[in-house]
N, C-alpha and C positions, 0 to 999 in steps of 0.2 A: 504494500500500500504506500509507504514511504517512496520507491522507486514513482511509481504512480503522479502520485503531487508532486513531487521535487519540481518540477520546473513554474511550479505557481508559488515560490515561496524562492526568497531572495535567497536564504544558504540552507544547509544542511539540518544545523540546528531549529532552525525556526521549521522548516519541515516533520522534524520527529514532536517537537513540541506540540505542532497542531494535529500531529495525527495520532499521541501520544492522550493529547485532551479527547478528542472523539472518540478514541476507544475504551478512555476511561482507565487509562494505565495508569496505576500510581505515578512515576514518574518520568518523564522524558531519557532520566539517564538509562533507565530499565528496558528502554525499546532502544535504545541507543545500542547497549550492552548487545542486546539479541542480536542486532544487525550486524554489529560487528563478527558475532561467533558464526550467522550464515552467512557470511561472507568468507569467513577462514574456513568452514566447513566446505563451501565451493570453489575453493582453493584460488579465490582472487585476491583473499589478503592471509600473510603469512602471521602463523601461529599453530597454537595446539586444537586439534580438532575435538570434535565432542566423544569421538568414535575413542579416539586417542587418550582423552581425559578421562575417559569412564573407564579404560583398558589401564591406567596408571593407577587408577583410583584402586581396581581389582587385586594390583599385584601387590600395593601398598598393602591393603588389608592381607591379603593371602600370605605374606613377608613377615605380618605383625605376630601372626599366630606361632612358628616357629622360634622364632627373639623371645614369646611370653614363657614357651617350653622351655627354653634354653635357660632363661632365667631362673625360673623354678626346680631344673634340675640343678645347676648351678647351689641355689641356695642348700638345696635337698644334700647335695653330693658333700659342703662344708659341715652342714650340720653332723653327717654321720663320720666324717672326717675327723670332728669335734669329738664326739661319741669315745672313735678307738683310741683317742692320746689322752684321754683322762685318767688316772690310772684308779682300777677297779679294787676295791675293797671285797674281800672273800670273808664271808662269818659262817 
């Protein structure tokens, strides 16, 4: 819709403003924002695509779960470390 009207409105901004108001967008930056990500998403403006950020986002999480294990083994592994060098009292 922005493509649309652009040529009845002096720049760019004043564009998403007024199409931003008739759609009843909170606010202009928010359709600003979107146009930007379809734009890098059809590969006319450079960045990270959506396809790409949600495929980052995945591997983050799937990355985190490993690190949590490791951790807990970690702790688990000093504790029982702790355990053998105490020296045991026999009654």
């Amino acid at each position: 819709m922005v493509a649309e009207v652009r040529p009845d409105y002096p720049t760019e901004w004043a564009t998403i403003n007024a199409v931003a108001t008739r759609l009843g967008i909170g606010t202009a930056e928010t359709l600003r924002t979107w146009i930007r990500q379809a734009q890098i998403d059809e590969g006319s403006r450079p960045g990270r695509t959506t396809d790409e950020s949600a495929e980052l986002k995945r591997l983050r999480r799937e990355n985190a779960e490993p690190r949590r294990a490791n951790e807990i083994l970690k702790a688990a592994s000093a504790f029982f470390a702790a355990e053998l060098d105490r020296p045991h009292t026999h009654s």
